[in-house]
Wavefront OBJ file of the C-alpha trace (Angstrom):
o trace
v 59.855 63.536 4.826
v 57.529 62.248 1.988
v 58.423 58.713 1.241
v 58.574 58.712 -2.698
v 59.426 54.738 -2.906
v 55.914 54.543 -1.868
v 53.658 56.773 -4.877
v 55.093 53.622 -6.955
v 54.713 50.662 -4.197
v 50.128 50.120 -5.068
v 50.016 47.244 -1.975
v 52.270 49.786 0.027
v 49.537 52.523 -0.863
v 46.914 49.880 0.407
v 48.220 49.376 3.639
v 48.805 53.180 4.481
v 45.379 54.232 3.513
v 43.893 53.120 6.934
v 40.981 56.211 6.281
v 39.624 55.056 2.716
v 41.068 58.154 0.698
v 42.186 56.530 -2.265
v 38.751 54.587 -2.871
v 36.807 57.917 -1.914
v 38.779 59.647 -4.588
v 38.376 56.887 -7.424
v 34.482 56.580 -6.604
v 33.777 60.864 -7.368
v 32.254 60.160 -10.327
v 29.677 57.433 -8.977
v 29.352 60.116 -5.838
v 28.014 62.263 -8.593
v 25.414 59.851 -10.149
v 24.380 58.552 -6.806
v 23.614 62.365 -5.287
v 21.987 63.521 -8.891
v 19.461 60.393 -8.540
v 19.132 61.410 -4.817
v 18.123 65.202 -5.974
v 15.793 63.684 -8.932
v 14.029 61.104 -6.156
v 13.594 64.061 -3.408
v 11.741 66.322 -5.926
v 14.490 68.879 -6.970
v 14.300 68.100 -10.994
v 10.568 69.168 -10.930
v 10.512 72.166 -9.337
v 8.883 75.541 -10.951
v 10.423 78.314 -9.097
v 8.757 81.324 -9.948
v 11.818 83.259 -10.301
v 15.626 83.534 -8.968
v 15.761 84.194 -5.457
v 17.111 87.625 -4.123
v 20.011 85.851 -2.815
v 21.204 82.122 -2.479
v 22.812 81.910 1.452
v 24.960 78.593 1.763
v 25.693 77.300 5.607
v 27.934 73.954 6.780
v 30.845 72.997 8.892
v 33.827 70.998 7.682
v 35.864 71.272 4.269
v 33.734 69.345 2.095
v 30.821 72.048 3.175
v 33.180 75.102 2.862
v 34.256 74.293 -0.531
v 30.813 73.519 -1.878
v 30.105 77.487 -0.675
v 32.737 78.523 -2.540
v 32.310 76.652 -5.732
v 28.928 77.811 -5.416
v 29.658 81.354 -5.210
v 32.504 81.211 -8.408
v 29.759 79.284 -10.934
v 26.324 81.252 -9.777
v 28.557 84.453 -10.918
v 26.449 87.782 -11.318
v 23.178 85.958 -11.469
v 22.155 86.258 -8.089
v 24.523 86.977 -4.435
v 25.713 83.745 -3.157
v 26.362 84.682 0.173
v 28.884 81.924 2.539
v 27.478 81.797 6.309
v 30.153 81.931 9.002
v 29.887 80.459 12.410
v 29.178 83.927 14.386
v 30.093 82.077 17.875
v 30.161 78.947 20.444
v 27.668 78.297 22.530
v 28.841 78.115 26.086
v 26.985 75.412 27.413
v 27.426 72.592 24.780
v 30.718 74.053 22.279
v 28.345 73.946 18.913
v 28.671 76.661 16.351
v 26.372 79.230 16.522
v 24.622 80.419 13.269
v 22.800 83.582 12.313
v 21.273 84.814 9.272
v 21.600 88.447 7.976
v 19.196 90.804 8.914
v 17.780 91.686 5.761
v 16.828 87.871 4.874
v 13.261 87.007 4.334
v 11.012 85.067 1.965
v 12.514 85.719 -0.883
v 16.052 84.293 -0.172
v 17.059 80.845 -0.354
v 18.791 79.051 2.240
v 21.276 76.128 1.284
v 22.601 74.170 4.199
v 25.249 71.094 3.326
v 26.913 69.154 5.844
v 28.259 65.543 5.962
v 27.933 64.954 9.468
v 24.207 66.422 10.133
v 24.291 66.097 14.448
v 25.123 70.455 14.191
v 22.613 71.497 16.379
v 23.642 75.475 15.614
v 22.467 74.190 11.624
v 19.327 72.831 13.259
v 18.588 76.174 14.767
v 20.048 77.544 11.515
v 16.773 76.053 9.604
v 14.472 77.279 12.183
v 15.200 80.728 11.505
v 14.967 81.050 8.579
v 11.359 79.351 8.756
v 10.638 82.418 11.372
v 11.786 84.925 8.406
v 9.750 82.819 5.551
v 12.770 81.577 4.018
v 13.147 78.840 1.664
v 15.765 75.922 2.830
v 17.195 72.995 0.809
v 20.046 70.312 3.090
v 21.820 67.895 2.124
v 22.471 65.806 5.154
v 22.920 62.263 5.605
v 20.005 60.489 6.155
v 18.403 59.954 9.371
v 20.513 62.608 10.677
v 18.714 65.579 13.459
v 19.657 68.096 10.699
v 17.307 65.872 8.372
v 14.620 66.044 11.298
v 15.249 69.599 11.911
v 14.402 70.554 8.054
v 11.564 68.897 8.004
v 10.321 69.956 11.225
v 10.234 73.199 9.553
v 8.897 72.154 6.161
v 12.409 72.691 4.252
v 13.319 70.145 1.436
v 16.081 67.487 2.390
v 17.835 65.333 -0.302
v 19.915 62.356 1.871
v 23.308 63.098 1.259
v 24.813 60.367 -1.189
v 26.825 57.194 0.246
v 28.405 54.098 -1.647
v 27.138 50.973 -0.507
v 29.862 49.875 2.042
v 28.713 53.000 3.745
v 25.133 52.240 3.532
v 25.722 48.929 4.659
v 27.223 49.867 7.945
v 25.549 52.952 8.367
v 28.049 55.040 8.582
v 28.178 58.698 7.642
v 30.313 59.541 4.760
v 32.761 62.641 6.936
v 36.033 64.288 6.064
v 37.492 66.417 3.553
v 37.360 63.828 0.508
v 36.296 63.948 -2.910
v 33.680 61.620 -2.115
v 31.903 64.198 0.862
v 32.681 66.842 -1.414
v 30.933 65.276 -4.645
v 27.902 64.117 -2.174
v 27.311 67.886 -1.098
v 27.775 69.916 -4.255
v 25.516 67.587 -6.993
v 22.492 67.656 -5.534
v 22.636 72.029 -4.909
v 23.885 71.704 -8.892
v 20.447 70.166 -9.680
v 18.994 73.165 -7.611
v 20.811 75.589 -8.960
v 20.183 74.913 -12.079
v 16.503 74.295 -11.598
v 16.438 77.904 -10.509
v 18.482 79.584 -13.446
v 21.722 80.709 -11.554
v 23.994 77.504 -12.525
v 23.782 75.758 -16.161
v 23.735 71.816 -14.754
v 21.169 70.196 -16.880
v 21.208 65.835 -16.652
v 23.671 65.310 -19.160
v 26.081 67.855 -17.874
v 26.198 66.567 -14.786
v 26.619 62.786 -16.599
v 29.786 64.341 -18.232
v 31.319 65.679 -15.340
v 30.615 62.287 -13.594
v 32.438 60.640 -16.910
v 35.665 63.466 -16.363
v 35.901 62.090 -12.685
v 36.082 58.361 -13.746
v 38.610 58.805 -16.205
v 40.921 61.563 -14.487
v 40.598 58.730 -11.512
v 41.826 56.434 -14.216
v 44.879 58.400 -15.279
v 45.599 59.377 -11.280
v 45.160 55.777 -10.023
v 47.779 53.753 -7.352
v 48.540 51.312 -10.133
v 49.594 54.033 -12.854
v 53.453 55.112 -12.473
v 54.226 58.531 -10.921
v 55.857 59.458 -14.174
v 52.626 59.050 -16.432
v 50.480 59.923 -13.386
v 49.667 63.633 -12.750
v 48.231 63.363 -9.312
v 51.644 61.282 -7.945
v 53.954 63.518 -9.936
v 52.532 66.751 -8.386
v 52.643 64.764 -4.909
v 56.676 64.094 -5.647
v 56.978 67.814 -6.525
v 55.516 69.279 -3.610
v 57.595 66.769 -1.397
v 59.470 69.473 1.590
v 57.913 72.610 -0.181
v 55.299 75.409 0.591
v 52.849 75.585 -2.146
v 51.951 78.841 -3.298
v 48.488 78.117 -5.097
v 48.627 80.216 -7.799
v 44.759 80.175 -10.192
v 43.713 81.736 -13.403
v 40.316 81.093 -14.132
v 36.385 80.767 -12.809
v 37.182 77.149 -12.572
v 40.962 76.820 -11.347
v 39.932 79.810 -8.152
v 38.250 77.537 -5.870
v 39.560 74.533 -7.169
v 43.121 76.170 -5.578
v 41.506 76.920 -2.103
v 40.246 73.631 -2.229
v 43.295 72.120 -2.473
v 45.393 74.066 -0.429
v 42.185 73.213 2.158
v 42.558 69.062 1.881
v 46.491 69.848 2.011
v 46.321 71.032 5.188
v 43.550 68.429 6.556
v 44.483 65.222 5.118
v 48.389 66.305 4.570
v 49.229 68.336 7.160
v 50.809 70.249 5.006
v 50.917 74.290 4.678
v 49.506 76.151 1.776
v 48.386 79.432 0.695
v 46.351 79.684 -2.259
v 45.214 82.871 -4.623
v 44.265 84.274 -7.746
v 46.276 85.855 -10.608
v 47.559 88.417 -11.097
v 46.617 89.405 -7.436
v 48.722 86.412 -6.600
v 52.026 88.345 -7.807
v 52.743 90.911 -5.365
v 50.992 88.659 -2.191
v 53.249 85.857 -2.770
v 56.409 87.574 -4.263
v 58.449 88.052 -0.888
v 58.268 85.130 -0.430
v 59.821 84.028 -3.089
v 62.965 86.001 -1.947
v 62.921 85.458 1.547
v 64.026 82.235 3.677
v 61.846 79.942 1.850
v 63.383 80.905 -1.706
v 64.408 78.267 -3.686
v 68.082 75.541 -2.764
v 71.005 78.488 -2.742
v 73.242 75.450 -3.869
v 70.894 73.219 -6.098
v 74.220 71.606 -7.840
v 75.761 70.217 -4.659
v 74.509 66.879 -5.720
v 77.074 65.241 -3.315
v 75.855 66.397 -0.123
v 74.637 64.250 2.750
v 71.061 63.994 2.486
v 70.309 61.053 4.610
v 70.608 62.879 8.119
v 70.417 66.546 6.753
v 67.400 68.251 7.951
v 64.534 69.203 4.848
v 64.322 72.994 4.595
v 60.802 74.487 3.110
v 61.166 75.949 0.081
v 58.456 77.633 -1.786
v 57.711 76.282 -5.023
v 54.218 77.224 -7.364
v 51.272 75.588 -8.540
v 49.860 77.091 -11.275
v 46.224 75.929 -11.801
v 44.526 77.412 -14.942
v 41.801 76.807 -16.634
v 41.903 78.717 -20.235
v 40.516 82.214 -19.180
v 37.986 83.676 -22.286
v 39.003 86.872 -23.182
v 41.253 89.353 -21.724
v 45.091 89.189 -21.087
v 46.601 86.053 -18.993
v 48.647 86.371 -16.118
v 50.299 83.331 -16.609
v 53.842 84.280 -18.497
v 54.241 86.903 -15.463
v 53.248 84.435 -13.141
v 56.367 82.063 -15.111
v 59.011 84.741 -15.521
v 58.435 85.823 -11.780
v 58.927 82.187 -10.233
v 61.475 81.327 -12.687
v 63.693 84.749 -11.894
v 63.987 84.051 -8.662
v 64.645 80.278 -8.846
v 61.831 79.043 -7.851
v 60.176 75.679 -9.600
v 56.620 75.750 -10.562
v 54.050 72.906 -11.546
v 51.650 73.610 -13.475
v 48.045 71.802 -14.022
v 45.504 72.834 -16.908
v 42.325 70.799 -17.834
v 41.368 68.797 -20.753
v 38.977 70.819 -23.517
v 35.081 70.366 -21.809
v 32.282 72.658 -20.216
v 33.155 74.592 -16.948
v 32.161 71.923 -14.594
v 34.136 69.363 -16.223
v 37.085 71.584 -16.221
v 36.389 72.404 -12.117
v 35.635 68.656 -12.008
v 39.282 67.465 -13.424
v 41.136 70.263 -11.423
v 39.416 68.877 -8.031
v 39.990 65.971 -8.825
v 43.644 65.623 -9.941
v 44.545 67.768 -6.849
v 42.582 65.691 -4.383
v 44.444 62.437 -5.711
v 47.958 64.691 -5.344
v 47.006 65.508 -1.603
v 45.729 62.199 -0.677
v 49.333 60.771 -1.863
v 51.094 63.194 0.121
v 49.117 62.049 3.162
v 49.881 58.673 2.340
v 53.477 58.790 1.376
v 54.560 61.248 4.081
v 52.354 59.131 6.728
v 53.832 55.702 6.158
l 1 2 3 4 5 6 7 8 9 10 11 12 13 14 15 16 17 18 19 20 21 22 23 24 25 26 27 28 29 30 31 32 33 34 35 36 37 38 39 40 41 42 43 44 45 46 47 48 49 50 51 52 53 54 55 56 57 58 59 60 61 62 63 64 65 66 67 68 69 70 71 72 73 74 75 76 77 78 79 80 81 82 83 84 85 86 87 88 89 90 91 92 93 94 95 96 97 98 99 100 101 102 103 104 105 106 107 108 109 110 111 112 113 114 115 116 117 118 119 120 121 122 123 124 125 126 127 128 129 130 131 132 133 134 135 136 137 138 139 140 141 142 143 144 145 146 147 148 149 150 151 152 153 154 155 156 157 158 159 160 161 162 163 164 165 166 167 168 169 170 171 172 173 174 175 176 177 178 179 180 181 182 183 184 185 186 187 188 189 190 191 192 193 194 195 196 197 198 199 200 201 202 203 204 205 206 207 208 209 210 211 212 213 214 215 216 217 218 219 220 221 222 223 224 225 226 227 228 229 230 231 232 233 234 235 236 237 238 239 240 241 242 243 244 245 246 247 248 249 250 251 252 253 254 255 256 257 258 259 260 261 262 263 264 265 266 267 268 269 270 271 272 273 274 275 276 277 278 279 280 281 282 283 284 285 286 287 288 289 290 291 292 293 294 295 296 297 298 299 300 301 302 303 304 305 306 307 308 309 310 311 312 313 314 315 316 317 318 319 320 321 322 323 324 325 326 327 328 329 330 331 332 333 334 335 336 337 338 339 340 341 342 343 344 345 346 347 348 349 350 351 352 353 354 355 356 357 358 359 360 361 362 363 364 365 366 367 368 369 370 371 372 373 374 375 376 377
């Protein structure tokens, strides 16, 4: 049961946050800064490509990775196939991940590998062949890790994947599903990306979005009440519900898989996540079904103390101002609201497409990390 006394209780907070979330939250947008001088020092802001590649292919293990594939995918659009690698097996002697490229890549393909621990040994072998097909690859790894020695081994680019300086200090390598891994991984491919003409992420772009994450972790911060603070009062929504992730917009799509994602890995909490209007007839039976909404919401004098918490679905409606074309969004309403069901809903300040993405990640990381914390303690 999520303990709401403590979204309002910032010492409380403290104490429960044993892993760091909260601070790796607050400190997205210097993540950004750090990892876009990281990308300028390895080299990546003076490249001349000669052209787009055939295809961008995008490889790692762990959330942080698996989002940064997807966001990837949603912003390079039509301009060139982003295609996500998937672990194709374990290897029997040792339990890694085995990794295999598509048959038709070769030297005109780019391969982007992103990991925050960097000791994958099926990523290693990953890198090595695609050097055997002539393929370009670009890591971000922390530094000093054997994926670092592994890229260069094969004459691949490697930008150290970006740390704040308690973890530099120690040594430490910045892992888990935080905003912090996340905002490590994804900057420095940005500077690629846009180096190579599939993703529009010049300097001061990137500056803004870094300026979006300081002040959404400003309005989403432990000392700011849950009633003037999105990120708790989403938290104290979803408190004994199923979120159904419901997204309108290039932004708000993987910004919703993201966060049903770090729901389920910092939370522990079940989530299903998908676009509009598709959304509509893949979530609607359950919106009828045993997780419908309280049949007696008035019985306001009921035991609660002892009574066990039944799941009830509720939606999340993440949008992010869709140009052109009909929205989904007053079916999306009138559906959840007919059959009792309560819905949240999220939508970004005015700003570019990656400042949008960048307040929706952000908000909803802060909301997750308080449900870890609240139902933890």
């Amino acid at each position: 049961m999520l303990d709401e006394s403590l979204l309002d209780a910032p010492e409380a907070l403290a104490r429960a946050d044993r892993r760091g979330l909260l601070r790796g939250a607050a400190e997205a947008g210097a993540r950004v800064r750090t990892a876009a001088r990281h990308a300028t020092e390895a080299g990546l802001a003076e490249l001349k490509p000669e052209g787009r590649p055939r295809a961008v292919l995008v490889a790692g293990a762990g959330t942080a990775a698996n989002g940064v594939a997807d966001l990837l995918t949603a912003l390079a659009g039509a301009s060139a196939p982003v295609v996500r690698l998937v672990p194709t097996g374990v290897a029997p002697a040792a339990g890694a991940l085995r990794w295999s490229l598509p048959g038709w890549t070769g030297s005109v393909d780019l391969l982007l590998i992103a990991t925050a621990d960097g000791s994958e040994p099926g990523l290693a072998l990953l890198a090595e062949q695609a050097y055997r097909r002539g393929c370009t690859v670009v890591a971000v790894a922390p530094r000093r890790s054997p994926l670092t020695e592994a890229v260069d081994g094969v004459h691949g680019m490697v930008v150290p994947m970006a740390t704040a300086p308690y973890e530099e200090e120690t040594e430490a390598p910045f892992t888990g599903a935080g905003s912090g891994a996340l905002w490590a991984l994804f900057t420095p491919l940005l500077v690629l990306l846009d180096r190579v003409g599939l993703v529009a992420a010049p300097p001061e772009t990137l500056q803004r979005v870094a300026d979006r994450l300081d002040s959404t972790a400003e309005r989403c911060g432990p000392a700011v009440a849950t009633y003037s603070n999105p990120a708790k009062t989403l938290a104290s929504e979803l408190a004994d519900s199923l979120p159904l992730i419901w997204t309108e917009g290039t932004a708000a799509g993987p910004a919703g898989r993201r966060f049903a994602a770090v729901l389920t890995e910092l939370a522990g909490r079940p989530a299903l996540a998908a676009e509009l209007p598709e959304a509509l007839p893949a979530h609607g039976a359950l919106l009828v079904g045993a997780l419908a909404g309280d049949t007696d919401p008035e019985d306001f004098f009921r035991d609660r103390v002892d009574e066990q918490q039944a799941l009830h679905a509720r939606v999340v409606l993440l949008r992010d101002r869709p140009a052109g074309g009909l929205s989904a969004a007053p079916a999306a309403r009138e559906l959840a609201l007919g059959q009792d069901t309560a819905i949240s809903e999220l939508e970004p300040e005015e700003g570019s497409e990656l400042e949008s993405l960048a307040e929706l990640l952000a908000v909803t990381d802060f909301a997750a990390v308080y449900l870890a914390l609240a139902a933890s303690a």
